[in-house]
DSSP file (Angstrom, degrees, kcal/mol; ACC not computed):
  #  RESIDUE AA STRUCTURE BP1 BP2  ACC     N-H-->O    O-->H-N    N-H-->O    O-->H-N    TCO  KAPPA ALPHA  PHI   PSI    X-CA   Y-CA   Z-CA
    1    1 A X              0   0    0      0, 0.0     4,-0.3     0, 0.0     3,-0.2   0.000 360.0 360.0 360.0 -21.1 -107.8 -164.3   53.2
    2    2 A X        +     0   0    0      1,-0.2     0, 0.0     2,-0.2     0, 0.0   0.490 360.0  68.4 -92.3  14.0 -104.9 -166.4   54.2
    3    3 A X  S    S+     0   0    0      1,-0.1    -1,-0.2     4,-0.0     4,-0.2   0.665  93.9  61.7 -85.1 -34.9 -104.1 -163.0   56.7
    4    4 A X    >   +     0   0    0     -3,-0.2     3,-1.1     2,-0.1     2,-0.5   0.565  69.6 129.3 -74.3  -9.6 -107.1 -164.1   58.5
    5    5 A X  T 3  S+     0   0    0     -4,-0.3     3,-0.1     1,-0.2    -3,-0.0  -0.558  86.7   2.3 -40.6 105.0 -105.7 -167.6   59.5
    6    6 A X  T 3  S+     0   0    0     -2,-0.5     2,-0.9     1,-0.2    -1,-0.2   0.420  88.3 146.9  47.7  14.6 -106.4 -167.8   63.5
    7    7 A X    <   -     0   0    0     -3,-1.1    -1,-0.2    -4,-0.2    -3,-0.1  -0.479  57.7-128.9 -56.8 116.2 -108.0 -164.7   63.6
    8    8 A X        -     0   0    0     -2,-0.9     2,-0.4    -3,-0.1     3,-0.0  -0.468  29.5-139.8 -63.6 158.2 -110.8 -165.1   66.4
    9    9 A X        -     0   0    0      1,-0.0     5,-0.2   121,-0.0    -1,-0.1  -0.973  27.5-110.4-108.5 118.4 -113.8 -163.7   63.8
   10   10 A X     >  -     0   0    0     -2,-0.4     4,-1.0     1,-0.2    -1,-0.0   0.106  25.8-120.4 -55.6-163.3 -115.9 -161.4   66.3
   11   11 A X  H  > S+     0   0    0      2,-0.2     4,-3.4     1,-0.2     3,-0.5   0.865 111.7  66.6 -98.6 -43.4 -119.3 -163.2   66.9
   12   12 A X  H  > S+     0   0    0      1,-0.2     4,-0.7     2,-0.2    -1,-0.2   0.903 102.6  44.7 -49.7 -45.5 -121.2 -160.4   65.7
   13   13 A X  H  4 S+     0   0    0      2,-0.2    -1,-0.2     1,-0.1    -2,-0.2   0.867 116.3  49.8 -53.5 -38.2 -119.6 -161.2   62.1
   14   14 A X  H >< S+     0   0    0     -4,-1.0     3,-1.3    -3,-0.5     4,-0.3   0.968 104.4  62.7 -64.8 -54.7 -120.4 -165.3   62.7
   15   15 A X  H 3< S+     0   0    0     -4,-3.4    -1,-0.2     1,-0.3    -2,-0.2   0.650 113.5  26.4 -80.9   5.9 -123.9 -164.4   63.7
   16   16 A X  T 3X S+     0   0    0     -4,-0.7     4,-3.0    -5,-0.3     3,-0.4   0.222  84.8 113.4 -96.8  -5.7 -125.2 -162.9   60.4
   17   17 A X  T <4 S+     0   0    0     -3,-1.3    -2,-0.1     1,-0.2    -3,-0.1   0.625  84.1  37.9 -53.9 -12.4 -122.8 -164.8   58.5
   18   18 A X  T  4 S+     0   0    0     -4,-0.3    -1,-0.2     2,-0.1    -2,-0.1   0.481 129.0  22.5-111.2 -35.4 -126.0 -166.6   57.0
   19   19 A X  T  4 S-     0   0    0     -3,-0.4    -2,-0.2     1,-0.1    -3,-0.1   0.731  94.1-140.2-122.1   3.3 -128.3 -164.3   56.7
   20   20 A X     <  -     0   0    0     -4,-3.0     2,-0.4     2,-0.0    -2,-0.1  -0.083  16.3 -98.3  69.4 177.9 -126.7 -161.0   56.4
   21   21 A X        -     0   0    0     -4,-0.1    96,-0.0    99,-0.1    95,-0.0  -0.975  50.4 -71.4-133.9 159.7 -127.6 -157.5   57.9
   22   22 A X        -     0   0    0     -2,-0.4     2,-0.1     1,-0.1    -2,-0.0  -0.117  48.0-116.7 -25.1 106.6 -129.5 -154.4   56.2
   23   23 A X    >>  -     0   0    0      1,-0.1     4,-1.8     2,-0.0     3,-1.7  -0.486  14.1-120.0 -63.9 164.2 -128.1 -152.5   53.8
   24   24 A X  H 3> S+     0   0    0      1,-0.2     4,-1.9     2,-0.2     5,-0.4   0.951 124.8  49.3 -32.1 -64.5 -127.3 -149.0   54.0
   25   25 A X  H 34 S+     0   0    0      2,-0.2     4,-0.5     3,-0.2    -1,-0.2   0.585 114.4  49.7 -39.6 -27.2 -129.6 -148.5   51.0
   26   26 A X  H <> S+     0   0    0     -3,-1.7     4,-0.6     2,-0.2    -2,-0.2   0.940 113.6  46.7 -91.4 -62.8 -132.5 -150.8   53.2
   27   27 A X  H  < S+     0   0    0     -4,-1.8     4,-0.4     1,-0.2    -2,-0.2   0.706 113.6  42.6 -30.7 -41.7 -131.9 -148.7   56.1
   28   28 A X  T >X S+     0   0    0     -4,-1.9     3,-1.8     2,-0.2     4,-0.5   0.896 117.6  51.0 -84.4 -52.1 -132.2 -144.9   54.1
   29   29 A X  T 34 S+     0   0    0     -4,-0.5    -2,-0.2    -5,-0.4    -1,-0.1   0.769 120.0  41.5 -81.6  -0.5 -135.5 -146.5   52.0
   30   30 A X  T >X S+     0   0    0     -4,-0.6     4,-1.3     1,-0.1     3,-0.7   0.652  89.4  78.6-108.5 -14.3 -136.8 -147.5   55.8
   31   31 A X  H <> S+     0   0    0     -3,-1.8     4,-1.7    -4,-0.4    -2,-0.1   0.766  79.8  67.7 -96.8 -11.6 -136.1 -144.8   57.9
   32   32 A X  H 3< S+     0   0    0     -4,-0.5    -1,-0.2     2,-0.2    -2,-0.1   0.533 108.7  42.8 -62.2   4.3 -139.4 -142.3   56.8
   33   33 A X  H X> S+     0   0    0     -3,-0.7     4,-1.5     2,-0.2     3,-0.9   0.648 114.7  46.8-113.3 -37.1 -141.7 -144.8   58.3
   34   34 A X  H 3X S+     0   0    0     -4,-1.3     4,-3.9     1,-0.2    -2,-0.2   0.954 116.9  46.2 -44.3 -41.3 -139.8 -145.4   61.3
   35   35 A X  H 3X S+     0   0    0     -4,-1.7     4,-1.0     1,-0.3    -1,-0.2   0.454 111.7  47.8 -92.4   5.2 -139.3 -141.9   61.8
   36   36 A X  H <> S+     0   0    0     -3,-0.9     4,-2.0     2,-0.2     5,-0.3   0.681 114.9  43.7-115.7 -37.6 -142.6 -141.0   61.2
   37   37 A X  H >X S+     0   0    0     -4,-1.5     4,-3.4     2,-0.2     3,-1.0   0.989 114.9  56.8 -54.3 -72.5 -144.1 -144.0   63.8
   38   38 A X  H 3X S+     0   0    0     -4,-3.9     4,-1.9    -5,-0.3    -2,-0.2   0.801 111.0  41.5 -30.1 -64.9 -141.1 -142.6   66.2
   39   39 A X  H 3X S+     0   0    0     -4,-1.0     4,-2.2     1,-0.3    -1,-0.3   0.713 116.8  43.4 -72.7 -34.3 -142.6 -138.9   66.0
   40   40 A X  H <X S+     0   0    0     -4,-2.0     4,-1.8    -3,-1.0     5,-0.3   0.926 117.0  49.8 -77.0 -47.0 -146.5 -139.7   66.3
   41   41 A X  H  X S+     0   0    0     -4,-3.4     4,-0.5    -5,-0.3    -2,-0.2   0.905 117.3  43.8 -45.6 -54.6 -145.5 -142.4   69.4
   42   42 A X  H >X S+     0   0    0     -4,-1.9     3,-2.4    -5,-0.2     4,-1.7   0.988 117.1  42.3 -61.7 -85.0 -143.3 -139.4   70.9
   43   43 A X  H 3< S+     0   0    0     -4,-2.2    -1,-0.2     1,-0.3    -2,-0.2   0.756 112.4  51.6 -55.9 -33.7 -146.0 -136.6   70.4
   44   44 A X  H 3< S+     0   0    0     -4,-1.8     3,-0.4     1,-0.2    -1,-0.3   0.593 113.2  52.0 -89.0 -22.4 -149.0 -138.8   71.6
   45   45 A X  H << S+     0   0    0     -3,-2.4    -2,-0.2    -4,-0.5    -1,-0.2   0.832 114.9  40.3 -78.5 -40.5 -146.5 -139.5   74.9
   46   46 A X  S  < S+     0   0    0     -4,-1.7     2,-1.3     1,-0.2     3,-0.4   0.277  91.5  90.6-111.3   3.2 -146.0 -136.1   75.4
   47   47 A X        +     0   0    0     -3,-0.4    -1,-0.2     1,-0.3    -3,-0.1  -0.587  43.6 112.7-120.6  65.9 -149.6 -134.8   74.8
   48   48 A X  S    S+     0   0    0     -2,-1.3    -1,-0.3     6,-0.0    -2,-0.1   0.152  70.9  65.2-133.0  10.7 -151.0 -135.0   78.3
   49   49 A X  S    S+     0   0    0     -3,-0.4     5,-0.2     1,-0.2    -2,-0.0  -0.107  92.2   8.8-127.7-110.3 -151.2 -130.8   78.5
   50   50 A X     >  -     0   0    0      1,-0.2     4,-1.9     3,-0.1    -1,-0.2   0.406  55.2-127.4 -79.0-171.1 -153.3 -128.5   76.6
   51   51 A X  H  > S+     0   0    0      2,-0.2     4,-1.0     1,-0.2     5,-0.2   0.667 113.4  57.8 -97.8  -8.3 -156.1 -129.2   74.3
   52   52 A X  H  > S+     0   0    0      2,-0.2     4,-1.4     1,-0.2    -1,-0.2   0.967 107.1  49.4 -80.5 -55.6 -153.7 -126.7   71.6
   53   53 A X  H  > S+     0   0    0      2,-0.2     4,-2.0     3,-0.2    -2,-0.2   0.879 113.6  42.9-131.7 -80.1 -151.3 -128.9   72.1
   54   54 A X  H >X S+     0   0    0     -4,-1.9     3,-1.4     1,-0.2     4,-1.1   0.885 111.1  52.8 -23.6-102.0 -153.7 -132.2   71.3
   55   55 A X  H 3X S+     0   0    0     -4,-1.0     4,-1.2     1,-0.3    -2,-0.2   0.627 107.9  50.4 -21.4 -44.2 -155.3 -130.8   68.5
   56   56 A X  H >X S+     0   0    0     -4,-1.4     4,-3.3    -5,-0.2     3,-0.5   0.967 111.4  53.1 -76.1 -44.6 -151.6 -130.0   66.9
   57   57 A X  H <X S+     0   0    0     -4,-2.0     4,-4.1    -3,-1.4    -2,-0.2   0.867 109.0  48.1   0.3 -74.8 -150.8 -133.7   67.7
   58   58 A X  H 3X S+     0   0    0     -4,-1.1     4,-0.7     1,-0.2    -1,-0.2   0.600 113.1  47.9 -72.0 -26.4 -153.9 -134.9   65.8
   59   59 A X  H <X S+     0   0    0     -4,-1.2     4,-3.0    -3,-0.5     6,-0.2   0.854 115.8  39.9 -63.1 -63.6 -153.2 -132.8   63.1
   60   60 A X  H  X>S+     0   0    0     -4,-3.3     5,-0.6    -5,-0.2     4,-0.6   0.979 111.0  59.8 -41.1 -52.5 -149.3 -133.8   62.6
   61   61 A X  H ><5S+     0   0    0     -4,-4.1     3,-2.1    -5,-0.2    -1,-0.2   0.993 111.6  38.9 -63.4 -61.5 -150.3 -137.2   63.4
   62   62 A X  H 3<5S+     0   0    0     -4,-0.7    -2,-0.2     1,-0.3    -1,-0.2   0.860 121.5  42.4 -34.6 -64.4 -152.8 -137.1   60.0
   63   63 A X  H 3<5S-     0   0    0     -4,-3.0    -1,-0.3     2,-0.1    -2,-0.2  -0.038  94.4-150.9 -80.5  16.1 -150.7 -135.3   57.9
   64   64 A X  T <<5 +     0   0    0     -3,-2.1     2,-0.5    -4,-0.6    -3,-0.1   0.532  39.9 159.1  -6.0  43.6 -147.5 -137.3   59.0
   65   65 A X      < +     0   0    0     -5,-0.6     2,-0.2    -6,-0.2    -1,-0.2  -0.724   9.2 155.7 -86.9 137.0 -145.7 -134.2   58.3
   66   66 A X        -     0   0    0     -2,-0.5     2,-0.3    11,-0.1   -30,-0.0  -0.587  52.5 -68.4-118.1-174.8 -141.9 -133.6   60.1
   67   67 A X        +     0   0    0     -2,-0.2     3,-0.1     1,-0.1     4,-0.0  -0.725  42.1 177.4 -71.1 134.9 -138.9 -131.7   59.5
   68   68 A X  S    S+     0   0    0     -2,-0.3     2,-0.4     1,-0.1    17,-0.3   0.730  72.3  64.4 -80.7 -54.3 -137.0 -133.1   56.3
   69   69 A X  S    S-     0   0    0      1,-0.1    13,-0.1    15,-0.1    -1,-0.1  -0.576 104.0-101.3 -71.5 116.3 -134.3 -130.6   56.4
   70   70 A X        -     0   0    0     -2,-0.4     2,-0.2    11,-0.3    -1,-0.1  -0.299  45.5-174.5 -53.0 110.2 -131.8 -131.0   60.0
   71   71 A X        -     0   0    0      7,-0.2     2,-0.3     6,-0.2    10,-0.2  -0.584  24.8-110.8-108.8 177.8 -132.7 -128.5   62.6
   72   72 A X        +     0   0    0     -2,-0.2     2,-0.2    10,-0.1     6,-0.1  -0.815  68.9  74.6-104.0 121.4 -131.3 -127.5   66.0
   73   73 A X  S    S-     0   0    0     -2,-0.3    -2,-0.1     1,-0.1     0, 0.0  -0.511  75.7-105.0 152.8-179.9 -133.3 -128.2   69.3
   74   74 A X  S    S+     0   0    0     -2,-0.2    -1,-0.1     4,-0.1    -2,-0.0   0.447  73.3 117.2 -95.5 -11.3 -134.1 -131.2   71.4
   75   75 A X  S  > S-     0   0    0      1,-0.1     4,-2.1     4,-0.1     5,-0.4  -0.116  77.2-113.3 -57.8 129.7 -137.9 -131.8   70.5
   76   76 A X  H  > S+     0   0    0      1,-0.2     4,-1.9     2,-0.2    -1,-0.1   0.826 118.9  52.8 -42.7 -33.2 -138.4 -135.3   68.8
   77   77 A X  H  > S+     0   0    0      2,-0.2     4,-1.0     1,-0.2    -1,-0.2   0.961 113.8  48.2 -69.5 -47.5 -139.4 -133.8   65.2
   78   78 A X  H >>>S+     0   0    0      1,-0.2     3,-3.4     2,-0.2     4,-2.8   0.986 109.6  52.8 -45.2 -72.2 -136.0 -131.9   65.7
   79   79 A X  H 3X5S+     0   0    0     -4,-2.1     4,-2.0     1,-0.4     3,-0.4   0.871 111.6  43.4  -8.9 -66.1 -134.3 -135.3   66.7
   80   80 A X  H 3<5S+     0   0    0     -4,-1.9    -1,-0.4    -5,-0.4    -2,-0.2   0.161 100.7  61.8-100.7  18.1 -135.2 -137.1   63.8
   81   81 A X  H <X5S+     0   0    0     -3,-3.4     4,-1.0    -4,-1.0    -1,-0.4   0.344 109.7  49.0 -93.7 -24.5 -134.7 -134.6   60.9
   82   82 A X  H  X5S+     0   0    0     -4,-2.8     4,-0.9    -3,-0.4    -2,-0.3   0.610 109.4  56.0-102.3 -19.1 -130.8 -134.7   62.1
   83   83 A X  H  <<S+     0   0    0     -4,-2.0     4,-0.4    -5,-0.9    -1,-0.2   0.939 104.9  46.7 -76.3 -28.8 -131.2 -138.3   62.0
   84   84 A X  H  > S+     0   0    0    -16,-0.2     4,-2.8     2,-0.2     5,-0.4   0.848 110.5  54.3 -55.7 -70.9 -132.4 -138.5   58.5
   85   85 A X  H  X S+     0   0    0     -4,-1.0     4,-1.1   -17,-0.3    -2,-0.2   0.790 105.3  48.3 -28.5 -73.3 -129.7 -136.4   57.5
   86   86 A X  H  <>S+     0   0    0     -4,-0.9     5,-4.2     1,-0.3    -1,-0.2   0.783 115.6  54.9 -64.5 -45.2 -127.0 -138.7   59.2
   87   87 A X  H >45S+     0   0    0     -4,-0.4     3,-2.2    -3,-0.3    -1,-0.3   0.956 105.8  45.5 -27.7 -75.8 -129.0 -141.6   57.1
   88   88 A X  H 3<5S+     0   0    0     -4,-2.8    -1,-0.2     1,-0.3    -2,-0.2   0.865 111.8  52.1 -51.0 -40.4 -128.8 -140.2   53.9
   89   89 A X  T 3<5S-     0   0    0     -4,-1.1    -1,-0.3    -5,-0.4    -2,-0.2  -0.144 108.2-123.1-105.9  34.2 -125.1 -139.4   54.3
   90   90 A X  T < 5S+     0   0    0     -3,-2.2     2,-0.9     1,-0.2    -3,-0.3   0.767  71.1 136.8  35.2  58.1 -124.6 -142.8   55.3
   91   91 A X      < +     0   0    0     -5,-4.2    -1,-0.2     1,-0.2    -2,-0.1  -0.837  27.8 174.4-121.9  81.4 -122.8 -141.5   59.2
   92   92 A X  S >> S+     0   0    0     -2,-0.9     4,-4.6     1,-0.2     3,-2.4   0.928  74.9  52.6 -64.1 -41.4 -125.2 -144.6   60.9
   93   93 A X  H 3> S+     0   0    0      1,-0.3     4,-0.6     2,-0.3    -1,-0.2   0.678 109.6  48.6 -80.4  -6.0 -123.3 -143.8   64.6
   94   94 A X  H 34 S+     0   0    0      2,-0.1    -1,-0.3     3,-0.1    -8,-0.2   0.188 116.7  42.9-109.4  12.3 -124.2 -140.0   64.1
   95   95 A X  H X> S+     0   0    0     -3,-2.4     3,-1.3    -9,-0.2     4,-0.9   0.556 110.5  51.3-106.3 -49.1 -127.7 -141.2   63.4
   96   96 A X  H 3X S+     0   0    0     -4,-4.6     4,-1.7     1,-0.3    -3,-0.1   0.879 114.0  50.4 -58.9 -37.4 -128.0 -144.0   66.3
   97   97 A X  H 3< S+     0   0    0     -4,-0.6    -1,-0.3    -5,-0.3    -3,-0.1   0.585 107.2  47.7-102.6  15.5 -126.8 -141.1   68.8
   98   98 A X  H X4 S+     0   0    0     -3,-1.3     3,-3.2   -16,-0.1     4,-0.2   0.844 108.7  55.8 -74.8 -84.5 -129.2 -138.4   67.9
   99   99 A X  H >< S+     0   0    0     -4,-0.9     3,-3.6     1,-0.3    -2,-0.2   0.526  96.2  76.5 -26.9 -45.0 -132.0 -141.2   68.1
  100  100 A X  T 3< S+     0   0    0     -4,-1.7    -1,-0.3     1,-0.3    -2,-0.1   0.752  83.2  54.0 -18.1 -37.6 -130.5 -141.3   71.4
  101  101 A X  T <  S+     0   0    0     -3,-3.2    -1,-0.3   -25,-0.1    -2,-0.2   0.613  84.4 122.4-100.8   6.4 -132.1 -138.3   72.6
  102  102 A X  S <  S-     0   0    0     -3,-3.6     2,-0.2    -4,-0.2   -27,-0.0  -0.292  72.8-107.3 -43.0 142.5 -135.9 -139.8   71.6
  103  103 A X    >>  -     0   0    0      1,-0.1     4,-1.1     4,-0.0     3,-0.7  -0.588  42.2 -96.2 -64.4 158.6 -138.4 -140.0   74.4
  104  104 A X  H 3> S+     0   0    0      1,-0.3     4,-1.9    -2,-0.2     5,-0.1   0.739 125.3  58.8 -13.8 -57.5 -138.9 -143.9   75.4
  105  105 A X  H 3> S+     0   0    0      2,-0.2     4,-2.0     1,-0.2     5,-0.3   0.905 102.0  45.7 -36.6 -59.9 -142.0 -143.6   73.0
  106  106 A X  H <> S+     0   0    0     -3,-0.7     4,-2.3   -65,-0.2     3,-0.4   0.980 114.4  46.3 -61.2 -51.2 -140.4 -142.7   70.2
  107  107 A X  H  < S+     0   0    0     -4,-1.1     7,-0.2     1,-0.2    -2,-0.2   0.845 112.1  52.0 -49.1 -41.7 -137.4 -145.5   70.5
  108  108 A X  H  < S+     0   0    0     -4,-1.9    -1,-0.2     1,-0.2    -2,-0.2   0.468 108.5  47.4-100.0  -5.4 -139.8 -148.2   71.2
  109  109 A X  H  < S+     0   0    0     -4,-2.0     3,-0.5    -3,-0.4    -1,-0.2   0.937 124.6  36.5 -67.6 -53.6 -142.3 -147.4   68.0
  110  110 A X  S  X S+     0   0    0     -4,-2.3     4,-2.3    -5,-0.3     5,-0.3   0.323  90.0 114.9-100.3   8.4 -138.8 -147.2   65.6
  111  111 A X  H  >  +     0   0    0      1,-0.2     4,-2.6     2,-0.2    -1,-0.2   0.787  66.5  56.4 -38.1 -31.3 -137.1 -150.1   67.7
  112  112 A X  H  > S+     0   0    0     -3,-0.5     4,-3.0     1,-0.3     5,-0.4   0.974 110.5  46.3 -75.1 -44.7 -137.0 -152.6   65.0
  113  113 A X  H  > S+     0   0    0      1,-0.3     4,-0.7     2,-0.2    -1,-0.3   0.679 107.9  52.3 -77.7  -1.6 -135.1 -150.2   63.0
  114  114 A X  H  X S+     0   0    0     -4,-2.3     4,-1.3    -7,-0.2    -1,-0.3   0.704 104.1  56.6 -98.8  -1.1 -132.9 -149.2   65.3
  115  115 A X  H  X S+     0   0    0     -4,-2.6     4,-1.3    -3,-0.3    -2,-0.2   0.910 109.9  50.8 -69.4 -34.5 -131.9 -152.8   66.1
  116  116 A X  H  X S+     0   0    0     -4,-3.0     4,-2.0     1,-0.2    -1,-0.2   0.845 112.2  38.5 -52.5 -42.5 -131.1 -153.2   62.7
  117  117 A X  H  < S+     0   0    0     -4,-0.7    -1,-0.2    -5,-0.4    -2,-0.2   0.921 109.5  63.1 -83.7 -27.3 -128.9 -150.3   62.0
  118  118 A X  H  X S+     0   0    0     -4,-1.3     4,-2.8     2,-0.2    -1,-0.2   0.693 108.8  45.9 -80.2 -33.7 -127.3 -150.8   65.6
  119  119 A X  H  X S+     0   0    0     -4,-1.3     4,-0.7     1,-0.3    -1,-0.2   0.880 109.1  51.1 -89.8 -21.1 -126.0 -154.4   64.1
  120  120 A X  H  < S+     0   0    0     -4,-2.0    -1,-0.3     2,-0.2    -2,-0.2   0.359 114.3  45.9 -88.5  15.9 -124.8 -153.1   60.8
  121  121 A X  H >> S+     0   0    0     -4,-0.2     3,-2.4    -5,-0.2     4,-2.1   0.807 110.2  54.6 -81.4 -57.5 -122.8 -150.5   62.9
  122  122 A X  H 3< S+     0   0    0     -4,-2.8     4,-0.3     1,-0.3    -2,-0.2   0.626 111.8  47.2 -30.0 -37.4 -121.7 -153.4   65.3
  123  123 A X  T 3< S+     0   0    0     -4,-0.7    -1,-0.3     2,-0.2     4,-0.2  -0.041 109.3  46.4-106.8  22.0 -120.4 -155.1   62.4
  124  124 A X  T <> S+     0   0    0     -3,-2.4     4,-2.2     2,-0.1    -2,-0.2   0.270 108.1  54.8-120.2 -31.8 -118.7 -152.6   60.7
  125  125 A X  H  X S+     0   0    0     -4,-2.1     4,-2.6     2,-0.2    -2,-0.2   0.821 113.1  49.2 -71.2 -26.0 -117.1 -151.5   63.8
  126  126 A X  H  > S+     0   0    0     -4,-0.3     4,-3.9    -5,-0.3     5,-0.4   0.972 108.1  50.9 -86.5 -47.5 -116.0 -155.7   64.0
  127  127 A X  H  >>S+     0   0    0      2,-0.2     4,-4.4     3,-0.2     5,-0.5   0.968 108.5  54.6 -61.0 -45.4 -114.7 -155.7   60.6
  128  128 A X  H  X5S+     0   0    0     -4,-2.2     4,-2.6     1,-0.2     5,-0.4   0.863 110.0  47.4 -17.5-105.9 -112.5 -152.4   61.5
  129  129 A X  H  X5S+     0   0    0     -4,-2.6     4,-1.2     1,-0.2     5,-0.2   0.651 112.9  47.1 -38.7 -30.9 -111.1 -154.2   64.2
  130  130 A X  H  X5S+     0   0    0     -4,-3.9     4,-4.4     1,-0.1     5,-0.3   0.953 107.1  55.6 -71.0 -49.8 -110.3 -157.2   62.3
  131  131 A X  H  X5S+     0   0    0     -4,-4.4     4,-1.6    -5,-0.4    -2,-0.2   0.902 109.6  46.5 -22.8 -47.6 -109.0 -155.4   59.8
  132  132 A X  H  X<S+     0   0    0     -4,-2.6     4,-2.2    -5,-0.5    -1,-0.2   0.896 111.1  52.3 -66.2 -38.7 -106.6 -153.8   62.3
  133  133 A X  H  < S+     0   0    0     -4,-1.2     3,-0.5    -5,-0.4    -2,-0.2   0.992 109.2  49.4 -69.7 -52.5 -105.6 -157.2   64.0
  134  134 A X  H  < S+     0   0    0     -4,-4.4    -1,-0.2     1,-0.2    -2,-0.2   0.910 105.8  56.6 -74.3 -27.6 -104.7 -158.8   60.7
  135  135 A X  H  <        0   0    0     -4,-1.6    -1,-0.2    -5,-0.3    -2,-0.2   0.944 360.0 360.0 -47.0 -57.8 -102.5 -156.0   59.7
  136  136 A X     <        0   0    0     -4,-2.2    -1,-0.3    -3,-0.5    -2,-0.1   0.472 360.0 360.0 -26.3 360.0 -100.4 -156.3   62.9
């Protein structure tokens, strides 16, 4: 600690200094109901062409079933099974920029949880960089 003598502390560290952020472990036990909100918000955005298309919607959405297992393509269910994944394997900045490719729907159901994981990234990224400065 006594390396840390005039080290500016970033602000990101200061402003959780009280109450903390999410664990990993809070984040992984949180992200099937985000992701599951994300994917019915998403599909219900996107469900403005055929009635085949509805109807599979209305189904999913009942049966809240997704991908578990990480597939390839750009489709929200896709998205957010390689977002779990990233989760699970605790890689939060290879989860934050798949969620990246969510429709505006999707982000703005699972927002809360991605503000959360976005600050324990933020803060991981700041302890890094202090780390590095006090080394110097």
């Amino acid at each position: 600690m006594a390396d840390l003598k005039g080290a500016a502390v970033p602000e990101v560290l200061t402003v959780h200094a009280e109450t903390g952020l999410p664990s990993l472990q809070t984040l992984r036990h949180e992200f099937p109901a985000a992701a599951r909100a994300a994917l019915d918000a998403s599909l219900q955005a996107a469900t403005d062409t055929s009635w085949t298309d509805r109807v599979g919607t209305f189904l999913r959405g009942q049966t809240g079933a997704r991908s578990l297992a990480p597939r390839e393509g750009t489709d929200p269910d896709a998205v957010l099974s390689r977002a779990e994944a990233a989760v699970v394997a605790g890689a939060l900045a290879t989860a934050l920029r798949e969620l990246a490719g969510l429709p505006d729907a999707g982000k703005a159901a699972m927002a809360d949880w991605l503000a959360q994981a976005q600050q324990r990234q933020d803060a991981a990224a700041a302890v890094q960089a202090l780390s590095a400065s006090v080394g110097q």
